[in-house]
C-alpha positions, 0 to 999 in steps of 0.5 A: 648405404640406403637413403633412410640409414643416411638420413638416420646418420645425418640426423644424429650428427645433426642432434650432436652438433646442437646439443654441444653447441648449445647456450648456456643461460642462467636460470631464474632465482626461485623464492626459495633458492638459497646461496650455495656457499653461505646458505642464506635466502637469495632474497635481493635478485640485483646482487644474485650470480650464478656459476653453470657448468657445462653438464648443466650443474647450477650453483646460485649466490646471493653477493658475487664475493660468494661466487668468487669465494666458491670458485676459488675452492673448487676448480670448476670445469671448462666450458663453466660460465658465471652470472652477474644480474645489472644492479637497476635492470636485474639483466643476466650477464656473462661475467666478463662482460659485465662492468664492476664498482665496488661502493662502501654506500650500497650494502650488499648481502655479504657485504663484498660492496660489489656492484655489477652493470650490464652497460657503461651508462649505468656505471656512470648513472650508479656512480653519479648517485652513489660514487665507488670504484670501477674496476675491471673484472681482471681484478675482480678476485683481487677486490673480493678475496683480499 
């Protein structure tokens, strides 16, 4: 085999293995995007989510009980990963690394109370200020599709 063909080769494995193991990372919330399930204005990014599929589909949310909501009609595809912003920060975060408190003292926009963290310190600093529930995630669906 000649050396350009090799390096053809090895540069098109090269360009499979990236492009499958690439990140998958949310996107920003637009001023104009709107909840994919109940269709109203994301207009409160601390309780956006989103749901990205492998094949780059995004579906954005305004509460995270429109999130689980979705996922409970539609079976998503392997590989789909979930969003939740941190309530003080508006940091992205993987869902099941995220902490959860559930607070009837913070109106959300659909009313689900559900609060999300990116570290523990904020939970406690949330919990001081407003108290709730924590919860974790295992019981997520549980909370919000009651």
């Amino acid at each position: 085999m000649s050396p350009k063909i090799k390096t053809i080769i090895v540069s098109i494995l090269a360009l499979l293995v990236y492009s499958c193991s690439k990140e998958i990372k949310p996107e920003e919330i637009e001023p104009h995007d709107i909840c994919y399930l109940c269709k109203m204005a994301i207009s409160q990014l601390n309780f956006a989510t989103e749901t990205i599929t492998p094949a780059g589909e995004v579906y954005k949310f305004d509460d995270i009980g429109c999130m689980i909501e979705f996922k409970k009609m539609r079976e998503l595809p392997n590989g789909s990963v979930m969003f939740v912003r941190d309530f003080y920060t508006n940091e992205w975060v993987r869902i099941e690394n995220a902490y959860f408190v559930r607070s009837e003292k913070i109106q959300t926009p659909m009313n689900y109370f559900i609060v999300t963290f990116k570290t523990r310190e904020s939970v406690e600093k949330f919990l001081n200020e407003y108290g709730g529930e924590e919860f974790p995630y295992e019981q997520l669906e549980i909370k919000i599709l009651k």
